[in-house]
VOPADO-462075 format. One record per atom (N, C-alpha, C, O, CB): residue in one letter; atom name; x, y, z. Coordinates in steps of 0.001 Angstrom, whole numbers, plus 500000, padded with zeros to 6 digits. Glycine has a CB too. Example, Ala and Ser with C-alpha at 12.3 -4.5 7.8 and 13.67 -1.06 7.14 Angstrom:
BEGIN
 residuo atomo     c1     c2     c3
       A     N 513190 494310 507800
       A    CA 512300 495500 507800
       A     C 513200 496700 507800
       A     O 514236 496681 508465
       A    CB 511308 495527 509046
       S     N 512850 497750 507080
       S    CA 513670 498940 507140
       S     C 512900 500030 507870
       S     O 513409 501138 508039
       S    CB 514084 499402 505725
END
This chain:
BEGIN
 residuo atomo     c1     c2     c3
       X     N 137139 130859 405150
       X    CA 138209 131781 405469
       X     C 138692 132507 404210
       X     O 139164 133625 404008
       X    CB 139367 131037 406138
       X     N 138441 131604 403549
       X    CA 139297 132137 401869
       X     C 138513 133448 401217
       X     O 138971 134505 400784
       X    CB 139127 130637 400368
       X     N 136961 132893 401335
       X    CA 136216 134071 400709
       X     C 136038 135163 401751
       X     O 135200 135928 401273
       X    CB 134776 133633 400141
       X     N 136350 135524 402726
       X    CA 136401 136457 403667
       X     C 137260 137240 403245
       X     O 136968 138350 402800
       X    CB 136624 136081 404873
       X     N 138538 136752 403324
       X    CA 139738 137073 402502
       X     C 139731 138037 400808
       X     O 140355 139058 400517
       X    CB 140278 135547 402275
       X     N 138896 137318 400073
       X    CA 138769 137567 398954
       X     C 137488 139490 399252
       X     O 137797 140680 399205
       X    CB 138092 135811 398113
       X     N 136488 138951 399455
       X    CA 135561 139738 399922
       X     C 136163 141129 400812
       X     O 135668 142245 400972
       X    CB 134679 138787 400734
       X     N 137321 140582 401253
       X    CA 137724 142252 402725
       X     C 138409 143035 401204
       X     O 138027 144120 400768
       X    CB 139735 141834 404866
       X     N 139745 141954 400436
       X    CA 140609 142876 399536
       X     C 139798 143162 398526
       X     O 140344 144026 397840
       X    CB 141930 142311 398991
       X     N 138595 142814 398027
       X    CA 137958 143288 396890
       X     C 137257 144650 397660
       X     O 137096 145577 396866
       X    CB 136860 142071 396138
       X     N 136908 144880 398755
       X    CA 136116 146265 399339
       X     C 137425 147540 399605
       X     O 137496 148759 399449
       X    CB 135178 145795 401171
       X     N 138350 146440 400091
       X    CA 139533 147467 400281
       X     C 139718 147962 399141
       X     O 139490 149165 399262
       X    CB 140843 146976 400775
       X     N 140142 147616 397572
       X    CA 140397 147738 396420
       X     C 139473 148837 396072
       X     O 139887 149982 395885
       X    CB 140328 146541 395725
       X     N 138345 148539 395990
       X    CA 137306 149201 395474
       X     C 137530 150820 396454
       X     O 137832 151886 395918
       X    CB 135729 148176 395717
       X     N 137362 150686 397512
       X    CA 137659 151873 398138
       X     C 138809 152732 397980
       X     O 138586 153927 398172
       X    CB 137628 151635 399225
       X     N 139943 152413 397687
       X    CA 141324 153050 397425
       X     C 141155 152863 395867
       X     O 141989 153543 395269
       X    CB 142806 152233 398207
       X     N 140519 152312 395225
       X    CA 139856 153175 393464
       X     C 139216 154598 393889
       X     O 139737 155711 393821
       X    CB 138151 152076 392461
       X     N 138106 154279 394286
       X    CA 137321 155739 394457
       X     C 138144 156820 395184
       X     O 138323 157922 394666
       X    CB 135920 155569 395356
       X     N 138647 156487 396405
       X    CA 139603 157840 396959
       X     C 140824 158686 395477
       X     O 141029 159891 395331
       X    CB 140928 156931 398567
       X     N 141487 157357 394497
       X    CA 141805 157924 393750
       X     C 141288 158669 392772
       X     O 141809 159594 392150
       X    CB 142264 157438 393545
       X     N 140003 158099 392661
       X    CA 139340 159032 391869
       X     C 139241 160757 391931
       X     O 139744 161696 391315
       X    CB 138186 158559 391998
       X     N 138080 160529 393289
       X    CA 138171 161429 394070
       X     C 138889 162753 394211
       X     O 138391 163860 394007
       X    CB 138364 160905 394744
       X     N 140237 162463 394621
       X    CA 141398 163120 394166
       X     C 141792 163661 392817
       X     O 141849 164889 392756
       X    CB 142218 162392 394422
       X     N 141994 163178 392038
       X    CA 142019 163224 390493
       X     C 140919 163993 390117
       X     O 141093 164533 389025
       X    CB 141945 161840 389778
       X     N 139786 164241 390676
       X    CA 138780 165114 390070
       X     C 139269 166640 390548
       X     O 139346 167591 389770
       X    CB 137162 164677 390610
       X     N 139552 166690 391832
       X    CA 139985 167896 392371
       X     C 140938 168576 391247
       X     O 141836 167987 390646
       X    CB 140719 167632 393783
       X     N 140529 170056 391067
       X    CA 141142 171321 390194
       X     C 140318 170877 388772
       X     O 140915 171242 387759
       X    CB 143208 171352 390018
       X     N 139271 170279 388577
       X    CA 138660 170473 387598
       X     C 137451 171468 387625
       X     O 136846 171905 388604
       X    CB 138396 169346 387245
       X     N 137336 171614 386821
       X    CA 135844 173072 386783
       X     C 134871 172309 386788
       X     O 134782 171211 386238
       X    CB 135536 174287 385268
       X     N 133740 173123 387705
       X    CA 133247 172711 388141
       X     C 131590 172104 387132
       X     O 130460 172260 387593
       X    CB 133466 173516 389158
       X     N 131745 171751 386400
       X    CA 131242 171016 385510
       X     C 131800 169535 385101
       X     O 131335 168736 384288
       X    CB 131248 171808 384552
       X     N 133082 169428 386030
       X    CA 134419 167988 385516
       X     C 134568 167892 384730
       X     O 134668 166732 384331
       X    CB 134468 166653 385598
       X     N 134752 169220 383570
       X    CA 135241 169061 382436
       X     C 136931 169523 382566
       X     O 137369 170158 383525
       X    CB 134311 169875 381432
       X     N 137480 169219 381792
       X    CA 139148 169389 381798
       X     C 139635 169941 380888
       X     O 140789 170339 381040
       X    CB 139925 168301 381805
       X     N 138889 170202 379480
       X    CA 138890 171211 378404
       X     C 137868 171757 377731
       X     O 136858 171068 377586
       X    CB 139497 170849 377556
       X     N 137898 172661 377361
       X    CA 136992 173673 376729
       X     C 137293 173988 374964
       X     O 138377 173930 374385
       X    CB 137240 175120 377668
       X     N 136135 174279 374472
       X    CA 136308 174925 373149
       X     C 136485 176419 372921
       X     O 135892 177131 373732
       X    CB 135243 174598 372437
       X     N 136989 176856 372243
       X    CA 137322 178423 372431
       X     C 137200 178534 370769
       X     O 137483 177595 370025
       X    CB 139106 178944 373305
       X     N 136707 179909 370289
       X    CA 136125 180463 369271
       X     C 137725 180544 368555
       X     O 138775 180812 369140
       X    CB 135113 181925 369625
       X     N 137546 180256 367260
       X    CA 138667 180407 366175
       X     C 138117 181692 365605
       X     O 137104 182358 365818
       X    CB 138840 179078 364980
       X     N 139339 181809 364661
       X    CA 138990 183472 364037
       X     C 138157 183320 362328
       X     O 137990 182463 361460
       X    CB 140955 184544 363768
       X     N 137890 184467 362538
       X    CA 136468 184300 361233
       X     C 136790 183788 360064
       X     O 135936 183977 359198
       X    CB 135762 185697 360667
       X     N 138144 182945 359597
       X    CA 137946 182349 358467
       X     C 137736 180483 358736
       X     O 137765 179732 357761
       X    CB 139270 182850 357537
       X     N 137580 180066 359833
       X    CA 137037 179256 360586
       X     C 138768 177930 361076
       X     O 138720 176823 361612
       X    CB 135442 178598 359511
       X     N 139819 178595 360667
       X    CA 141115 178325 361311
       X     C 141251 178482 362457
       X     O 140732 179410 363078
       X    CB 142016 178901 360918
       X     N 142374 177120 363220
       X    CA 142579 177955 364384
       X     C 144017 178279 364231
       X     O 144504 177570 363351
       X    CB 142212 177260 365788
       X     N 144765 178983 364694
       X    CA 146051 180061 364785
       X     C 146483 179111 365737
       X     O 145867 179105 366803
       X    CB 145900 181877 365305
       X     N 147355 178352 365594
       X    CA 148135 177942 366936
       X     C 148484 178562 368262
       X     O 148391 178178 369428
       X    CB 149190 177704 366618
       X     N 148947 179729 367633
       X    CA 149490 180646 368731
       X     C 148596 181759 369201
       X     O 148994 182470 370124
       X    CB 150742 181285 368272
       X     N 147599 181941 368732
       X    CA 146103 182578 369017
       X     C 145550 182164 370038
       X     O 145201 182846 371002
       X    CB 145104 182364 368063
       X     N 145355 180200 369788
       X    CA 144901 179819 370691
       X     C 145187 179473 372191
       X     O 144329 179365 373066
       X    CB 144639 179243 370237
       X     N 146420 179333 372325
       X    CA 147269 178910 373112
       X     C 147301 180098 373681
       X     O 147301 179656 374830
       X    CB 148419 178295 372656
       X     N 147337 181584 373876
       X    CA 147212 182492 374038
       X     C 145842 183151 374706
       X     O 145621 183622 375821
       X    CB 147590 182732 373091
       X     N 144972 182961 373451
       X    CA 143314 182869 374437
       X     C 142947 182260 375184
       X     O 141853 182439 375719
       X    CB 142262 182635 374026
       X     N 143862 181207 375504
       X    CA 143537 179730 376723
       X     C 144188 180344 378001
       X     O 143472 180613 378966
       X    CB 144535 177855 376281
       X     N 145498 180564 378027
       X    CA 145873 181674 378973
       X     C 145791 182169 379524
       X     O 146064 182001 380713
       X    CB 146047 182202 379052
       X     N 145240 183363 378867
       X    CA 144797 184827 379500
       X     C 143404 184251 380172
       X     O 143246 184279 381392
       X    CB 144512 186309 378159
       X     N 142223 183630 379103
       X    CA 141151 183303 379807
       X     C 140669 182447 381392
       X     O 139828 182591 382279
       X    CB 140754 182787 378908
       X     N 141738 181564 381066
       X    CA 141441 180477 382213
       X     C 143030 179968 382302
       X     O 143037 178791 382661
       X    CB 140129 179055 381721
       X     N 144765 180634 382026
       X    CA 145050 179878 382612
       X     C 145851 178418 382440
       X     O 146604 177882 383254
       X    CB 144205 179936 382928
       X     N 145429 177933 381069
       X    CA 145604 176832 380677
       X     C 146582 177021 379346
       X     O 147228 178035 379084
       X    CB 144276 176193 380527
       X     N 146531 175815 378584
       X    CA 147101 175477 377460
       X     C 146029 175344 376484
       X     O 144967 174812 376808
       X    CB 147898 174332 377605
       X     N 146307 175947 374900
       X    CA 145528 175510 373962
       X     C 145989 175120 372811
       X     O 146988 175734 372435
       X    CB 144756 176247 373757
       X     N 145553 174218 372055
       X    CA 145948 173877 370816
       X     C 145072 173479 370032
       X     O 143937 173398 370504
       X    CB 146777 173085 370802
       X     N 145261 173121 368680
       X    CA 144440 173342 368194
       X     C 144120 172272 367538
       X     O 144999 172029 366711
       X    CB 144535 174269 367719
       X     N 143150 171404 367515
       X    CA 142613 170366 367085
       X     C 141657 170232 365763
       X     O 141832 170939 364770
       X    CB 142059 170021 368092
       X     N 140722 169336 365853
       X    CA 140145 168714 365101
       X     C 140164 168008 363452
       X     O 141212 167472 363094
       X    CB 139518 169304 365322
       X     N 139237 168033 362706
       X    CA 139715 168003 361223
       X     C 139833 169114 360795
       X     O 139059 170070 360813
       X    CB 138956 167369 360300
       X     N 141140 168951 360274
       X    CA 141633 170600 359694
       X     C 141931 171353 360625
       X     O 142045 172496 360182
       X    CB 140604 171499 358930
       X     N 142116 171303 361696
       X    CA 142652 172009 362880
       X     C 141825 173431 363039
       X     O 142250 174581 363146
       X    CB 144318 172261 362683
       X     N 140200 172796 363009
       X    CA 139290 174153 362520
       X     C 138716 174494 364184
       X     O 137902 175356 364515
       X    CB 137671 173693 361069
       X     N 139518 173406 365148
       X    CA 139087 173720 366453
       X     C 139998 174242 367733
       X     O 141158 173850 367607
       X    CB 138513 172600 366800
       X     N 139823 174872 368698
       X    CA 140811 175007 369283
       X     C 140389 174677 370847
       X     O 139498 175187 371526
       X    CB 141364 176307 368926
       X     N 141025 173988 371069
       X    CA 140510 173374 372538
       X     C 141600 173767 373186
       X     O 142710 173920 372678
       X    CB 140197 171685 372750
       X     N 141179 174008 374790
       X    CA 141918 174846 375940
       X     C 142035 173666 377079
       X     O 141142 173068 377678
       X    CB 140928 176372 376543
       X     N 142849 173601 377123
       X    CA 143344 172232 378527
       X     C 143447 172995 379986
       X     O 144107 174030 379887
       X    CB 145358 171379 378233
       X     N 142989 172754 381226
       X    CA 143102 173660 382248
       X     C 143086 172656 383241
       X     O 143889 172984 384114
       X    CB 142053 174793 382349
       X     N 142635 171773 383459
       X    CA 142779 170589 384827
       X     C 144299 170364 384776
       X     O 144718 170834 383718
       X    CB 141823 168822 384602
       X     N 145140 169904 385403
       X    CA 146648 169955 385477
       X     C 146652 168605 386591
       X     O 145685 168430 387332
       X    CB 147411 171694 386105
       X     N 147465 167979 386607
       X    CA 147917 166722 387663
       X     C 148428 167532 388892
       X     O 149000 168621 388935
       X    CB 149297 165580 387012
       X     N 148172 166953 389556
       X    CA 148796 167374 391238
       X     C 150345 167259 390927
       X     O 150750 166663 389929
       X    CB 148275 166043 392784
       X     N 151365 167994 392038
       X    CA 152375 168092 392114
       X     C 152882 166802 392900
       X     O 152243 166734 393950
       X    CB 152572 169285 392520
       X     N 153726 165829 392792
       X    CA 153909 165025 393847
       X     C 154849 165648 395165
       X     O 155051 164955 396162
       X    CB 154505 163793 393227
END
């Protein structure tokens, strides 16, 4: 009786993981990526406010600017559902 028990809530579990998943993927591009790299300007800086700006207009999103030396600028665009 016990492992029946054990066996139903471990399938139930597992199934209400994946539906969350599932969900959580929805509004990502369609590659399931959730950010992008976007071109810095020719002295190989990124502009804070450049980027955040080219993220925008392009797709929408938020950008900032990362890496070592902040020589990258990555664009955030997947967003959490509204509850």
């Amino acid at each position: 009786m016990m492992n029946s028990f054990q066996l139903s809530f471990t399938v139930l579990t597992i199934f209400i993981v994946c539906v969350y998943i599932k969900n959580s993927w929805k509004g990502q591009l369609p590659n399931g990526q959730c950010s992008l790299s976007l071109p810095v300007g020719a002295n190989g800086k990124c502009v804070s406010k450049d980027c955040d700006s080219s993220c925008q207009h392009k797709y929408k999103g938020r950008g900032s600017c990362l890496g070592h030396d902040f020589n990258e600028c990555i664009c955030f665009v997947c967003r959490r559902p509204r509850s």
